[in-house]
Structures are given as C-alpha cells and as structure tokens.
N, C-alpha and C positions, 0 to 999 in steps of 0.2 A: 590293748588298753593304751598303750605307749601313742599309739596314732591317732587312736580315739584323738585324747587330746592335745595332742601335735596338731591336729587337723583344727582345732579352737581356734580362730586367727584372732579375737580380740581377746590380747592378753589378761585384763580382768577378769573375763570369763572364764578363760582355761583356769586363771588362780582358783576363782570361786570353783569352778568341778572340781579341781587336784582338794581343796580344802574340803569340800562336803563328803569327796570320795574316803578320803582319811577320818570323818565326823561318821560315817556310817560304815568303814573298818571296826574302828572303836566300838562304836557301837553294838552290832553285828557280829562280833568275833570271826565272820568271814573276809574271805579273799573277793573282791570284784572282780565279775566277769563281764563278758557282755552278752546282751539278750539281745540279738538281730545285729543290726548296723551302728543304732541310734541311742540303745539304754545300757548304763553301766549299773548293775543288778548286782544285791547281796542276800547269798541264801538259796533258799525254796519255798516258795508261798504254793501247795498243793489247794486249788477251787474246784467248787463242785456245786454247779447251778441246780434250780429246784427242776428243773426241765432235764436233769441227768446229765448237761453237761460236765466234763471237768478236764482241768488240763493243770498246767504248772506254769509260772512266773515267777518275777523274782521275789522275796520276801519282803527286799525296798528296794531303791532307785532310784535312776534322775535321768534327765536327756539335757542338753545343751538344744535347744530350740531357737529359734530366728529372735522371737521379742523377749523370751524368758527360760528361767532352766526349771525345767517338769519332773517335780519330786511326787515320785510311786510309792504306795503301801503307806502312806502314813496319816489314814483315815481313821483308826482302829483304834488309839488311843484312848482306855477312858473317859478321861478328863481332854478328848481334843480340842471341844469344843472352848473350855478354858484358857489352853494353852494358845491356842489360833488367837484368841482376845489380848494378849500378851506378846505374841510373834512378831510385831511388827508388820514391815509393809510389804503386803502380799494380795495374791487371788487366792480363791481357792473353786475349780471346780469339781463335777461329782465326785471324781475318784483322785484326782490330782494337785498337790501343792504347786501355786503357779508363786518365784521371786524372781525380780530381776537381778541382783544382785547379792550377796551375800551379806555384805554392810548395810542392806537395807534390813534384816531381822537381827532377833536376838541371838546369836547363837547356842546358848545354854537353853531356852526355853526349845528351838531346834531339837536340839541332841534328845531334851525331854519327849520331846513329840515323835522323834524317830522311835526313841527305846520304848515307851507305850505301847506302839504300836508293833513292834516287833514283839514285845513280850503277847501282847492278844494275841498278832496273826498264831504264833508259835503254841500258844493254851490251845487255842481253838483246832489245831492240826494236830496234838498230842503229841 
C-alpha cells in the first residue's frame, strides 16, 4: 500500500487517496488491500451474474487514474441518487464514482454514500 501511494507523484493526489483511504477505513471497519496493481479495495463484495457468473471484488474502492480518482462499489446506496445531487463536483459512470479532487465534494455526504452503500452490498450478501 505504502508504494501504492508513494508511487502518486502529484502530491494533492496522493493527499486526497491517503484521505479517502482513511474515509473508507472508517467506514468499512476494514484494512485496505490492494486488488491487482491499480485498486486499493475494502472488504469482500461476493457477485454472481444472471448468466452464473460469479467471482469476488472489493466491497469499495478507488484507483488513482490519469484525469480522476475512480471510486468502486458505491452505487448501492438507497438514497444514491440523492446523495450524488448533494456530492458536489463529479461524474458518475455505470458502475463508478469518477472526482478529480477531494475539495471538489462534500465529504460528509461521501462518507454517506460510501456507508449506503456498503451496508446494501453487505444486506444483499448476508
């Protein structure tokens, strides 16, 4: 993890992962791991597609990307659709929260939309 973001070269950035990584600690009650090279992942989200697929991922997450940092698993929220109207400034595509900076959202509305959605994935897996 330590290289993970060692490897950040634009200091704001690395701030904002080291800070979302501690925002979804909190959150999560877990330890961040990493999932491949590129996602720092908390938990275990167990999927199983209508086709029989299924496999494992993290239960959230994020990656430090080229134009933005891509936050995983936090589609599931209730009330997402609210909170996203509240968030600040962001994208959002199918499956992923796209920000470029941290100071650009809310962070308490965040935190909301991570725990949401961590309590669904986690209902929905028993």
């Amino acid at each position: 993890m330590t290289k993970y973001f060692a490897g950040i070269q634009d200091d704001t950035r690395r701030r904002d992962c080291e800070a979302l990584a501690k925002l979804m600690t909190k959150v999560t009650k877990e330890k961040p791991r990493m999932w491949g090279t590129s996602i720092v992942g908390f938990g275990i989200h167990h999927y199983k597609y209508e086709s029989g697929r299924e496999g494992e991922t993290c239960l959230v997450g994020f990656s430090s990307r080229k134009g933005d940092i891509s936050v995983y698993g936090v589609s599931s929220s209730p009330d997402h659709a609210a909170l996203l109207s509240q968030l600040g400034k962001h994208k959002m595509g199918k499956g992923c929260l796209y920000i470029r900076k941290m100071s650009d959202v809310d962070q308490r509305v965040l935190e909301r939309l991570i725990a949401g959605s961590v309590a669904e994935r986690r209902r929905r897996n028993g």
